[in-house]
C-alpha positions in Angstrom: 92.1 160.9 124.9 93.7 159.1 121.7 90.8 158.3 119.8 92.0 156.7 115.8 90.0 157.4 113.0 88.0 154.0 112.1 88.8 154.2 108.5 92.1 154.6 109.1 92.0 151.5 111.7 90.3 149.2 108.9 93.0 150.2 106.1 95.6 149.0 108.6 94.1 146.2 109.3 93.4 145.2 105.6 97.2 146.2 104.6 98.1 143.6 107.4 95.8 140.6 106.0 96.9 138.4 102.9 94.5 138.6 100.3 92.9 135.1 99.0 94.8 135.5 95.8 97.8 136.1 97.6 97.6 132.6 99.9 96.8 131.4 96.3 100.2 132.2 94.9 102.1 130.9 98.2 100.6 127.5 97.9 101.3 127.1 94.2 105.0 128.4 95.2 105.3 125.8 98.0 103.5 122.7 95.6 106.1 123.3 92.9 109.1 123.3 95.3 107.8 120.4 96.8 107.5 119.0 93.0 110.9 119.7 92.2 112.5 118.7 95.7 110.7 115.1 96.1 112.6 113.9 93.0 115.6 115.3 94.0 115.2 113.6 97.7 114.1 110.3 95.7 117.3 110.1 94.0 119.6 111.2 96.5 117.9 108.0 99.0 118.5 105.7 96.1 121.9 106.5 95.7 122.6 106.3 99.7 121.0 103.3 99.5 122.8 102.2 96.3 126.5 102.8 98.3 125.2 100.7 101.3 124.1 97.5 98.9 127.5 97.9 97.0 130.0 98.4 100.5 127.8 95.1 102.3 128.3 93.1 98.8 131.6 93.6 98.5 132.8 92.9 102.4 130.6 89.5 101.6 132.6 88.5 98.5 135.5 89.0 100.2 134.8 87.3 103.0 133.9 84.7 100.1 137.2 85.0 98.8 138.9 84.7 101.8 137.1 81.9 103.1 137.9 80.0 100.2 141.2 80.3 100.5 141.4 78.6 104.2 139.3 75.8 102.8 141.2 74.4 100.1 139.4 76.3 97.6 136.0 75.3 98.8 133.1 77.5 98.8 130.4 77.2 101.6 127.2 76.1 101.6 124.6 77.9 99.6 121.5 77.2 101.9 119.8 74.6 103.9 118.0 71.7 101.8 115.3 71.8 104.5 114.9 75.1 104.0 116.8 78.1 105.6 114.0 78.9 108.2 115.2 80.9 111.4 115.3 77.5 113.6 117.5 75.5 110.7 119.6 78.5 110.1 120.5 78.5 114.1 120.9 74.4 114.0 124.1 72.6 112.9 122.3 72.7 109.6 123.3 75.9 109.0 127.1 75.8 110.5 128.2 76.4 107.1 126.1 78.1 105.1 127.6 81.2 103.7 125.0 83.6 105.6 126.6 82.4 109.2 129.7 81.8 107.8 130.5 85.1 105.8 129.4 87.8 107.6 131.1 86.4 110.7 134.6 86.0 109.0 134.3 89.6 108.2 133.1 90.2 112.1 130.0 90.8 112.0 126.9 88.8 113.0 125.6 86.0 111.3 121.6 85.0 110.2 121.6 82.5 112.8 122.7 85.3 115.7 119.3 86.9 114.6 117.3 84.0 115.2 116.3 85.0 118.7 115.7 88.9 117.9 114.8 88.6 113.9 113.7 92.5 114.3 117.2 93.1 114.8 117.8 91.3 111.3 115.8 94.1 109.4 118.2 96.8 110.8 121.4 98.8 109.5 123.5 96.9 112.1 123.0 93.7 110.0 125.4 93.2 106.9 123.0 90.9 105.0 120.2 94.1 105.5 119.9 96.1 102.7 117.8 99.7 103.2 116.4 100.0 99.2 114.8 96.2 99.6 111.0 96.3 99.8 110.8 93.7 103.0 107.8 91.5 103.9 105.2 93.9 105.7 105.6 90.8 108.6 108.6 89.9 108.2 109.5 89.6 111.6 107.1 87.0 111.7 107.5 84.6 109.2 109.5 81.4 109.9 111.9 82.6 107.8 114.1 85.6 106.9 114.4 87.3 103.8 117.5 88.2 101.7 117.9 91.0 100.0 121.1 89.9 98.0 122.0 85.9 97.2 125.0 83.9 96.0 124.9 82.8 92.8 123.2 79.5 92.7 124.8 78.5 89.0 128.1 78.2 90.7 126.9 75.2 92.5 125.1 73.2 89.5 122.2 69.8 90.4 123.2 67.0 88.1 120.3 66.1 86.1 121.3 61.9 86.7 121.9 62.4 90.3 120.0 65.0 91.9 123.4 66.4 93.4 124.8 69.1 93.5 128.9 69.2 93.4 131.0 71.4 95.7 132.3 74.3 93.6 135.9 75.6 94.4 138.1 78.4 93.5 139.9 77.5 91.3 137.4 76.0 89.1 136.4 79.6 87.9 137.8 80.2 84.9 136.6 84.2 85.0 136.8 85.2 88.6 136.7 89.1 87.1 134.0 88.3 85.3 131.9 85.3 87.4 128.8 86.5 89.7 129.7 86.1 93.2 126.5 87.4 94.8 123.2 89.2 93.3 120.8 91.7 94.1 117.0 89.7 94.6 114.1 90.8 94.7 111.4 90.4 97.2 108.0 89.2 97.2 105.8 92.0 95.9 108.5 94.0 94.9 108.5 95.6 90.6 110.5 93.8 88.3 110.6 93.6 84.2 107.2 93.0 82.8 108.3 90.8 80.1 109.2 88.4 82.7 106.6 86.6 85.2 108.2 84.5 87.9 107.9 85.6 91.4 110.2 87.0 93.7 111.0 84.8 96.7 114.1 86.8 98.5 115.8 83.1 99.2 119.6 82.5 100.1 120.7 81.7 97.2 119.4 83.3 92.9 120.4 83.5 89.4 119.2 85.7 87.1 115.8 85.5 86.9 115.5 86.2 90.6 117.6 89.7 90.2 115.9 93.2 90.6 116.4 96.9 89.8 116.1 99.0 93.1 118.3 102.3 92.2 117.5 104.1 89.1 116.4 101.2 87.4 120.0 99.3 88.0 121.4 96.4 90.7 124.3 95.5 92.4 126.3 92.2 91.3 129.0 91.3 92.8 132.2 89.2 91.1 134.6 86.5 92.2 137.7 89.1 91.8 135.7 91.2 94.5 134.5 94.1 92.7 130.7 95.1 92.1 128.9 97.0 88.9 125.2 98.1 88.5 123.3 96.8 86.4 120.5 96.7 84.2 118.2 93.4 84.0 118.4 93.4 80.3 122.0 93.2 80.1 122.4 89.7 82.0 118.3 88.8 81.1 116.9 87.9 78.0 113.1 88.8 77.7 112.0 85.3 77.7 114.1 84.9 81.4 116.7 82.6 80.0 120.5 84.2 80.8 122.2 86.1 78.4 125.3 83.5 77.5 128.8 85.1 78.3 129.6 85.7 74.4 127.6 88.2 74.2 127.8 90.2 77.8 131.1 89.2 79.2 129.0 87.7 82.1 129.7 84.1 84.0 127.1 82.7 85.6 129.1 79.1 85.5 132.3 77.8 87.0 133.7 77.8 83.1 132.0 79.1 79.9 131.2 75.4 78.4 128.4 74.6 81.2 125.0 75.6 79.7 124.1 78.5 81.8 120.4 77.7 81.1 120.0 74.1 81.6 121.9 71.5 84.6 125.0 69.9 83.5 123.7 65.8 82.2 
């Protein structure tokens, strides 16, 4: 018979156990790699989703680019006076309106192939979807889609006497290296300077005011020449929300640096 000596037994069993203090030690291990990985993880998804805003920008803009240059200069249309809501976007309205017209020149799918599935329009597979955006919570069932990035609406200027606005082309930029093409926006509910109050609204087409920070405090902007920078919104805002004029930022907002980038041409 193998009988074990009961003391011996309970100081086995005790060796085998982790101590309170122990467990306490583990935990704080496993909080402070956590603390020093989440950052790291943050960061890392910012700058993945910082590469995806820049590489769908810039196949836009060229698309831009290119599309001017089959219509005499001409630049599409910016959105849909009745509104770009998924029914006018699918209508002749929206025929040429750079969000159908754009993404399929560079063969992808329009806004107004969404129309029918808009889940599908808050996916990767769309080019005008952009992962760092803070969408609608019910977006997929609002009357309208959201946009996460917007062509410059100061291209494309309302006359104060007539209430029009006049077809911008090509070759009226004076800048292309150094005129917006397309902008970051912001979404309703989503952060942006303090210092300046106007809302969000994620429409088709922004200036400056409508532009937000989703990477590391910068966004994507996008230029007539095709390339994009990241920036700040203090380097193309002032803190009032008026634009920063070109003199001092190197930054066209208007066809040619005499336009008032603040105010509609008389």
């Amino acid at each position: 018979m193998n009988l074990e000596n009961p003391r011996s037994l309970h100081a086995a069993r005790a060796r085998s156990a982790f101590t309170l203090m122990e467990i306490l030690v583990v935990v704080s291990i496993i909080l402070v790699l956590g603390a020093i990985a989440l950052p790291v993880y943050t960061s890392m998804r910012s700058r993945a989703n910082q590469v995806v805003a820049v590489n769908n920008m810039m196949q836009i803009t060229a698309a831009l680019i290119a599309y001017a240059g089959e219509h005499n200069g001409d630049f599409p249309d910016e959105g849909i006076a009745q509104g770009s809501s998924w029914a006018n976007a699918a209508s002749p309205l929206g025929d040429n309106v750079w969000y159908n017209v754009l993404p399929r020149l560079s063969h992808n799918k329009g806004l107004a192939d969404y129309a029918n599935t808009p889940a599908r329009y808050y996916t990767k597979e769309n080019l005008l979807f952009l992962p760092g955006a803070v969408y609608p919570v019910e977006q997929i069932r609002l009357p309208r889609p959201f946009f996460a990035f917007a062509i410059n609406t100061k291209l494309q200027r309302k006359s104060r006497t007539t209430g029009q606005k006049a077809k911008a082309k090509m070759s009226q930029i004076v800048n292309p290296a150094r005129t917006v093409a397309f902008l970051e926006e912001g979404m309703p509910g989503e952060v942006r300077p303090s210092a300046i109050q106007w809302a969000y609204a994620g429409d088709s087409k922004a200036a400056g005011r409508n532009f937000v920070e989703r990477y590391n405090g910068r966004g994507v902007i996008t230029f007539m020449d095709g390339h994009a920078e990241s920036l700040e919104t203090k380097t193309i805002l002032t803190a009032a929300g008026l634009l920063v004029t070109p003199d001092k930022n190197n930054i066209y907002w208007t066809r040619t640096p005499e336009e008032d980038v603040n105010n509609p041409p008389p």
